[in-house]
Phi, psi and omega in degrees: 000141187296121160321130140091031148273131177297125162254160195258314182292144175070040180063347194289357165293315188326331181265332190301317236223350176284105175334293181306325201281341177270336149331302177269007155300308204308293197328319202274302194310330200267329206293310182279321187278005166274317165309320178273325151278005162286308193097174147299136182084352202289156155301174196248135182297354162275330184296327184322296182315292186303329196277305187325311184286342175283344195247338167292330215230102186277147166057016140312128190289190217228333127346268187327304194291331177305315178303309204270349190259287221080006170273134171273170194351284173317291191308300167324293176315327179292323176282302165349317161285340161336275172303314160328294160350280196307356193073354187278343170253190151214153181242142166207187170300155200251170194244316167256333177240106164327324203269348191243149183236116179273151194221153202244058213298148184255188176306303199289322154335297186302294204270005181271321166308303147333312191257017171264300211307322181260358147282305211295311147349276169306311183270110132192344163260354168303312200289313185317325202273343184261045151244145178276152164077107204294327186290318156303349184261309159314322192276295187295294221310296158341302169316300202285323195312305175324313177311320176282324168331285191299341168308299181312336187278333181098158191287346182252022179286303170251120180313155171285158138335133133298132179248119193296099162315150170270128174308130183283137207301107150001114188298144197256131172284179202208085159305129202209118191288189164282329213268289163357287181277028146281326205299308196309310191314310203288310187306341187272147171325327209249000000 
């Protein structure tokens, strides 16, 4: 069977038509047109995400940046140091909370952001393009932002679905003549 044709046997229509599971195709597909347009060596589409959000919101805290990113904690702290490491970030005490460290883009920060922003550009209108039609396209781009809202709002912001239990399948009758039900009769013992 040809890649990325539907069967029916073993569940695999069952995925054709599953949200999450096609979420995570888009996701491998949008992932992969980024790397090729980044290259080797290129930022990484989370450092994008992180440089980007550090550079709207100067002196976020690294908090801030989990909400507004969607990378968790760990990983966020992890990177950060990275980038730091690396000259693109700086870290320092936040101003309003002690307890918290606001991150910074340095120059070099500026300018890998910069020389990011018209691949990331490109690759985001490459993934667009293999949806038809610009109102369809408008329409996912919409769609997901919904998704990402309600994420953010907490699990307990979206309600489950209801879901129609399936009605169990109707009994099947069984006409059972006279001369039938005299045989059963005459036959039982008691």
């Amino acid at each position: 069977m040809a890649k990325g044709k539907s069967a029916t046997r073993g569940g695999i229509a069952a995925l054709d038509r599953s949200p999450s599971h096609l979420l995570h195709r888009a996701l491998q597909r949008a992932l992969d047109i980024y790397a090729e347009a980044f290259g080797e060596g290129g930022v990484t589409q989370r450092q994008f995400a992180v440089l980007a959000a550090a550079e709207e919101r100067a002196g976020a805290t690294q908090a801030d940046l989990v909400r507004i990113t969607g990378i968790d904690r760990s990983t966020l702290a992890d990177m950060a140091r990275r980038m730091i490491a690396k000259g693109l970030l700086e870290r320092e005490r936040s101003t309003l909370d002690a307890r918290a460290n606001a991150v910074r883009l340095t120059e070099a920060g500026r300018a890998s952001l910069a020389d990011a922003r018209p691949k990331m550009a490109a690759a985001d209108a490459r993934l667009l393009k293999l949806i038809s039609g610009g109102g369809r396209r408008e329409t996912f781009v919409s769609l997901l932002r919904d998704l990402v809202k309600a994420g953010a709002e907490g699990p307990a912001a979206v309600k489950p679905a209801k879901v129609k239990p399936h009605a169990p399948a109707p009994a099947k009758s069984i006409k059972v003549g006279k001369k039938a039900k005299k045989k059963k009769i005459s036959q039982d013992p008691a």
